[in-house]
N, C-alpha and C positions, 0 to 999 in steps of 0.2 A: 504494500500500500504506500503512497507517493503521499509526501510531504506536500501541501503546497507553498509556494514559496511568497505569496503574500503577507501572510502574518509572520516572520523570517524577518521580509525588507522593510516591512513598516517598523519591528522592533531595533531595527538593525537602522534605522532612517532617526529614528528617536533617540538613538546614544548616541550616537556621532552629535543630532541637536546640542543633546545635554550635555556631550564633552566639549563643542564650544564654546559653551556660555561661562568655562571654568581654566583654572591653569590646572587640565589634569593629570598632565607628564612631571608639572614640577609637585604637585601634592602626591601623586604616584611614585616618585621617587625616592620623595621625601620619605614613607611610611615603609618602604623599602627596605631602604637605609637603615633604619631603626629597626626593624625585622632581623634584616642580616645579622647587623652589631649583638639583638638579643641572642640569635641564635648562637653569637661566638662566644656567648657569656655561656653558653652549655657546654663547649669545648671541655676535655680531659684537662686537669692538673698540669699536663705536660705542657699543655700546649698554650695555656692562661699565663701572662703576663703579668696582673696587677691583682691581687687579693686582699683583702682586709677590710680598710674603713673604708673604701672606696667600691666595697660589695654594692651598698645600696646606691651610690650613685652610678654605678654601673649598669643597673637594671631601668632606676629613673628615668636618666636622660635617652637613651635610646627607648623606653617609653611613649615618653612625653613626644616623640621625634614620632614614631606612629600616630601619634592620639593626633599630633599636628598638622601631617600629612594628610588623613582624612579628613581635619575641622579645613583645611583649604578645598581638597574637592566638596565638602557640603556646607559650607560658607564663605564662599566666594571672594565675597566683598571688604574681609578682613583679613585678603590674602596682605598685606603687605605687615603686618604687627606679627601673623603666624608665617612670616615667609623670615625676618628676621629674628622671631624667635627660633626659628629652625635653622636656620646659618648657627647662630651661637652656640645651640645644645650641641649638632654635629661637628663642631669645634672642641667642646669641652669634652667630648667622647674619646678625642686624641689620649686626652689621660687618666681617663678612669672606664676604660672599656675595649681594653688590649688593642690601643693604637686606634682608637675608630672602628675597631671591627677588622683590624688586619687592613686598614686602608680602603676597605672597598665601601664597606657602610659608610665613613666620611666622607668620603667620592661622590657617593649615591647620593645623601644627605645634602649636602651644598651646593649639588646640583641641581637638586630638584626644589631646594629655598631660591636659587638665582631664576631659575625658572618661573619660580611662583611671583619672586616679586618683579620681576621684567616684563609679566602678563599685562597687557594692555583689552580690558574688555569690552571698552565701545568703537573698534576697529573691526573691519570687517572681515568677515574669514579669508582666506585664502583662497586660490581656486589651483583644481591640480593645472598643471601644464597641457593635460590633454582641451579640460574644459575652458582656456585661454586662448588654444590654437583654434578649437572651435568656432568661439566668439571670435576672432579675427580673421578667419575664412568665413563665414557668415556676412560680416562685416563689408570683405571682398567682392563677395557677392552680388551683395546689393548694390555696389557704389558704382560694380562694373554693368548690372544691369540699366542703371538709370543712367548712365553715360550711353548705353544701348539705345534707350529709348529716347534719350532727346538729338 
């Protein structure tokens, strides 16, 4: 039995909507970030760098770097207070959460804060390169027709 692919393209028509109304690669990144970092805080003895009083700030701040990441994809409009609160904590993660996470979680983390706060929301989307070449043959079209006709 065959799927059909209307309710597919209309659900599939509606998220791309919603993900342009938002910075969702940098709040995406963001929450990432802070994923990776906790998961490195499960890493073996062997392979953990920083232990003790910096236990709970280890779990914290790449926490807080999750909780951040999403409050920018479903709060939008307060990306730039949680886009530099998320640069800082993925900074602070350098040293209480074995290097950022082995560097990758810091990476992740501060790129998807620069992301968030670079987002410009009342600009217009982009258009791919296909639907540009379009509109510009289209365009051709016309200008070559009415030159036809007069």
């Amino acid at each position: 039995m065959a799927v059909p692919d209307g309710p597919r393209r209309g659900a599939r028509l509606a998220f791309r909507g919603w993900r342009a109304r938002r910075p969702f690669w940098g709040g995406l990144l963001l929450a990432l970030g802070g994923g990776e970092i906790l998961l490195t805080e499960k890493a073996s003895l062997k392979v953990v760098l920083h232990i003790g009083m910096q236990g709970l700030a280890g779990y914290l701040l790449p926490g807080l770097m999750v909780l951040l990441g999403l409050l920018i994809l479903f709060n939008p409009s307060q990306r730039l207070f949680y886009s530099i609160t998320g640069i800082l904590l993925s900074l602070g993660t350098w040293l209480t959460s074995n290097l950022g996470g082995f560097f990758i979680g810091l990476l992740l983390g501060a790129t998807g804060s620069c992301l968030a706060f670079g987002w410009l929301p009342d600009q217009e989307p982009r258009l791919s390169r296909r639907r540009r070449r379009k509109q510009a043959g289209a365009a051709a079209h016309t200008v070559a027709s009415e030159r036809a006709e007069a």
